[in-house]
ROLO-107477 format. One record per residue: residue number from 1; x, y, z of N, C-alpha, C in turn. Coordinates in steps of 0.2 Angstrom, whole numbers. Example, Ala and Ser with C-alpha at 12.3 -4.5 7.8 and 13.67 -1.06 7.14 Angstrom:
BEGIN
gulum|n_c1|n_c2|n_c3|ca_c1|ca_c2|ca_c3|c_c1|c_c2|c_c3
1|66|-28|39|62|-22|39|66|-16|39;
2|64|-11|35|68|-5|36|64|0|39;
END
This chain:
BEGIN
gulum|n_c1|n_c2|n_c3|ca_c1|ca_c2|ca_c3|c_c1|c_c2|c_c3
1|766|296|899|764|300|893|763|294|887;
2|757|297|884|756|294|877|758|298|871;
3|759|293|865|760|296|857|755|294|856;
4|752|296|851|744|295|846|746|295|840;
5|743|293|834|746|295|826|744|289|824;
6|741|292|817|739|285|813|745|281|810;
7|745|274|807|753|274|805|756|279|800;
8|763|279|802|765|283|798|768|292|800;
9|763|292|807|764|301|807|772|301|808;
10|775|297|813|781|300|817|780|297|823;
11|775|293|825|776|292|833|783|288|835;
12|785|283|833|792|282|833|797|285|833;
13|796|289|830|804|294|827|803|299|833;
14|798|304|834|795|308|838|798|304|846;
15|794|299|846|796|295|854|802|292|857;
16|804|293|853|813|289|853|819|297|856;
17|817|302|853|820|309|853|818|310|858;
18|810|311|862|807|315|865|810|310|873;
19|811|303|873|813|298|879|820|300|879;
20|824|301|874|833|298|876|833|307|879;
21|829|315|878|828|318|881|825|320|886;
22|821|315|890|815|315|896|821|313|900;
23|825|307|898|828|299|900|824|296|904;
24|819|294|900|814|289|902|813|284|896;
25|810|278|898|811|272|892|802|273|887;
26|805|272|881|800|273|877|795|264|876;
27|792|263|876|787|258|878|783|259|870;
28|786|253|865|785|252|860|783|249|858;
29|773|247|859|772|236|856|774|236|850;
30|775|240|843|775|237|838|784|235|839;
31|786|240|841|795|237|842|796|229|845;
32|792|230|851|791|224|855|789|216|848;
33|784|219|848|780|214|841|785|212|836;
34|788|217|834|794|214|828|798|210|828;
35|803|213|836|807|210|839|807|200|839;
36|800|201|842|796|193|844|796|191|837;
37|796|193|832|793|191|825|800|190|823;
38|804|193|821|809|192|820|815|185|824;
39|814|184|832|816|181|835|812|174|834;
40|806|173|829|802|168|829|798|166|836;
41|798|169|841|793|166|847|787|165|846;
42|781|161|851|777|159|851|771|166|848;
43|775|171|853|770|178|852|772|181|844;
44|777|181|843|781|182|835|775|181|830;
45|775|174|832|771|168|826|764|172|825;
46|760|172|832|754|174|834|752|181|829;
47|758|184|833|756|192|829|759|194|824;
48|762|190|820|764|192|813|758|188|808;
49|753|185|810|747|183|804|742|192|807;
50|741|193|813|738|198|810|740|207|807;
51|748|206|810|751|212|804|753|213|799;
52|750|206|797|750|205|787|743|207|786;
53|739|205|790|732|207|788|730|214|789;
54|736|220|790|735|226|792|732|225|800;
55|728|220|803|724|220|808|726|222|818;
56|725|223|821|727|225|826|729|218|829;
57|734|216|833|736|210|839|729|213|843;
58|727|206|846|721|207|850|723|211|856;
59|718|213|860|719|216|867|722|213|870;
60|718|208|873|722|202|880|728|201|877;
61|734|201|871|737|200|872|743|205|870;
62|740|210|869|745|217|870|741|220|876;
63|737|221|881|739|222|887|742|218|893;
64|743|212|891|748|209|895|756|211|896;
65|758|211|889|763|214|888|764|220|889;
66|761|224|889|761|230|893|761|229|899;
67|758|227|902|756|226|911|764|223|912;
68|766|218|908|772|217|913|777|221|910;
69|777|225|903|783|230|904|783|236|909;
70|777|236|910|775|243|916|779|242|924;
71|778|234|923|781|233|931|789|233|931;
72|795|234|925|799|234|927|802|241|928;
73|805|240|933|810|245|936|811|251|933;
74|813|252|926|816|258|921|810|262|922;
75|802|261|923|797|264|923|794|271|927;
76|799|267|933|795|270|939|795|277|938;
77|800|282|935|801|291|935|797|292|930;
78|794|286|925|790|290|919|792|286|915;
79|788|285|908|788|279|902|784|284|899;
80|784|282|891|781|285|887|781|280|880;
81|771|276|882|768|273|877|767|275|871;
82|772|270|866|772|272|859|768|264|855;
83|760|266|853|758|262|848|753|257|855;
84|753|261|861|747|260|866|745|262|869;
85|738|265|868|733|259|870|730|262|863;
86|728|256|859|723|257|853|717|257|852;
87|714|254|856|708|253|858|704|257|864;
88|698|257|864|695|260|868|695|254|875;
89|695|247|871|695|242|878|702|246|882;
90|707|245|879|713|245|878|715|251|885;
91|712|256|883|710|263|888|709|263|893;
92|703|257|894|699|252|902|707|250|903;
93|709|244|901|714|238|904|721|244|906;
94|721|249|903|727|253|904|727|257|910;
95|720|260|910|719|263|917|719|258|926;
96|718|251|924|717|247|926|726|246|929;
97|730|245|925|737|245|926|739|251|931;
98|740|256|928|741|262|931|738|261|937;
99|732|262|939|729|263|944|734|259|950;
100|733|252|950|737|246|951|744|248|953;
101|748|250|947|755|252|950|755|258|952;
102|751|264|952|750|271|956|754|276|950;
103|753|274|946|756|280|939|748|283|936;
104|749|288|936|748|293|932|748|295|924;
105|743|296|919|744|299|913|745|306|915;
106|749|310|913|751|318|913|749|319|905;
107|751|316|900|749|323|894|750|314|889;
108|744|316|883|743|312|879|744|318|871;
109|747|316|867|752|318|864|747|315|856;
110|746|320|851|744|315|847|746|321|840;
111|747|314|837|753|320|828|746|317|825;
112|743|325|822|738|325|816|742|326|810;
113|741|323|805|744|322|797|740|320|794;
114|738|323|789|733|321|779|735|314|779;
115|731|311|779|730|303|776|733|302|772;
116|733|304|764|738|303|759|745|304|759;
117|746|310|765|755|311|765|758|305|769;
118|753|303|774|754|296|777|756|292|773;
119|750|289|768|751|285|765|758|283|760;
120|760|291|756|763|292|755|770|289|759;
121|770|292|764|775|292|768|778|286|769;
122|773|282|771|774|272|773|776|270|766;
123|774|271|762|776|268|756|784|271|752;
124|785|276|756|793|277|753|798|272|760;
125|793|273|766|801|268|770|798|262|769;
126|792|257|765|792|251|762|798|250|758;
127|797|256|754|803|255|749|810|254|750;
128|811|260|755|819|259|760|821|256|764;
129|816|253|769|818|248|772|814|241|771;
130|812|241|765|811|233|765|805|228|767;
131|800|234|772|795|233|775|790|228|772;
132|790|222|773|783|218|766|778|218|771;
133|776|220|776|770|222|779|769|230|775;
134|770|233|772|768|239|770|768|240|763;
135|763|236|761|760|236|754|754|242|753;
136|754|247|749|748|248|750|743|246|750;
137|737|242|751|732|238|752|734|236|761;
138|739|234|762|739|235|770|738|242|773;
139|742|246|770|743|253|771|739|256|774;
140|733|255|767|726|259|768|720|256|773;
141|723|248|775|718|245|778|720|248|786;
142|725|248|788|728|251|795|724|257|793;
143|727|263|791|724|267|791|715|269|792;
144|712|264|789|705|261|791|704|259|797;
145|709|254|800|707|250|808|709|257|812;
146|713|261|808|715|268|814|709|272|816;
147|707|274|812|701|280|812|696|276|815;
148|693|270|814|689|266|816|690|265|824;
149|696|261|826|699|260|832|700|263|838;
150|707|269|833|713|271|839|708|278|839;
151|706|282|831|704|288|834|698|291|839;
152|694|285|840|690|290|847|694|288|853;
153|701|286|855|706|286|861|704|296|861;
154|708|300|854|706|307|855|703|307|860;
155|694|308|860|691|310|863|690|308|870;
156|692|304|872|693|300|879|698|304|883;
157|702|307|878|710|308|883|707|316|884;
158|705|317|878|702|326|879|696|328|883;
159|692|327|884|687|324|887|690|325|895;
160|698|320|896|701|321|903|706|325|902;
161|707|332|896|710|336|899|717|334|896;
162|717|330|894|726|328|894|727|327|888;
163|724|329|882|726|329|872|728|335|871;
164|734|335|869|737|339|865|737|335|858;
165|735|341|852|736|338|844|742|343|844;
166|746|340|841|753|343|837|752|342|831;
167|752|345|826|752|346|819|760|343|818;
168|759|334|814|763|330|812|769|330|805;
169|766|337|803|770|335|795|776|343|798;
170|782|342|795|787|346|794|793|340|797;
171|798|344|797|803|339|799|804|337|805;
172|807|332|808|808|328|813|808|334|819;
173|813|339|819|815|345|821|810|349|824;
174|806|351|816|799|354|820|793|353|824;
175|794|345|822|787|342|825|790|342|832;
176|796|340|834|800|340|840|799|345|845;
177|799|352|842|800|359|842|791|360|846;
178|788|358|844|779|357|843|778|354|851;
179|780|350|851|778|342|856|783|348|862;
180|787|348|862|791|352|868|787|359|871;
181|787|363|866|780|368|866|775|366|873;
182|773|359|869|767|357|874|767|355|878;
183|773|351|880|774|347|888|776|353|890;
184|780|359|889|781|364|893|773|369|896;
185|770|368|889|765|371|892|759|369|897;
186|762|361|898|757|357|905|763|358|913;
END
């Protein structure tokens, strides 16, 4: 399973609920990425210049990292990718993966929400949590690399049958409520 959303919808909050419920491991590069950043690693270093620039970690090396969290063990009953694949390449190297380990996409999950309430939205948990990657001027440039980048994934996944849009604004609850609807409905 995949989450979709520009920064800000909920793919996080959504994915985290929807895993400790499936009991399958939620598969997170930006989690991963912080982790490293905050631990200071070589990869940390690398990807923290381009999540100040709003700008995406390159492929080669957020499909690595994915390729080898796909091979550990906790995977095998189901995972669900939060914050990948962003790219269209991204979509090639992932299917590429899968095919390789013999997993399946079942349903691709994506929270549609208004730019501005996003925006809005990133900028109050800047506020809360201290985010200094979340200036607006990054805010809006993510937002930019999204629609440019991540949103013709949409049409790729729809196209095979497997997008579901869930309407991303109401509470944690609702959207919950939404997303469950739809995995029952496949």
């Amino acid at each position: 399973m995949i989450i979709l959303g520009a920064p800000g919808a909920g793919k996080g909050t959504q994915a985290k609920v929807l895993c400790e419920k499936l009991g399958i491991p939620q598969i997170s590069t930006g989690a991963i990425f912080r982790a490293n950043i905050s631990e200071g690693t070589d990869l940390g270093k690398l990807a923290q210049g381009y999540i100040d620039r709003g700008e995406f970690v390159p492929d080669e090396i957020t499909d690595s990292l994915v390729k080898d969290r796909l091979h550990q063990e906790d995977t095998q009953d189901g995972f669900l990718l939060d914050g990948y694949p962003r790219t269209l390449a991204q979509v090639g190297a992932l299917d590429e993966i899968l095919l390789e380990q013999g997993h399946t996409l079942d349903i691709v999950i994506e929270l549609v929400t208004e730019r501005e309430a996003l925006v809005e939205r990133l900028l109050k948990r800047a506020e809360i949590e201290g985010r200094a990657d979340d200036t607006e001027d990054v805010i809006r440039r993510r937002m930019e690399v999204y629609l440019e980048q991540t949103k013709p994934l949409s049409r790729v996944y729809e196209q095979r049958g497997i997008l579901v849009e869930i309407d991303g604004l109401g509470t944690i609850e609702e959207v919950q409520e939404r997303i469950r609807e739809a995995i029952q409905g496949r």
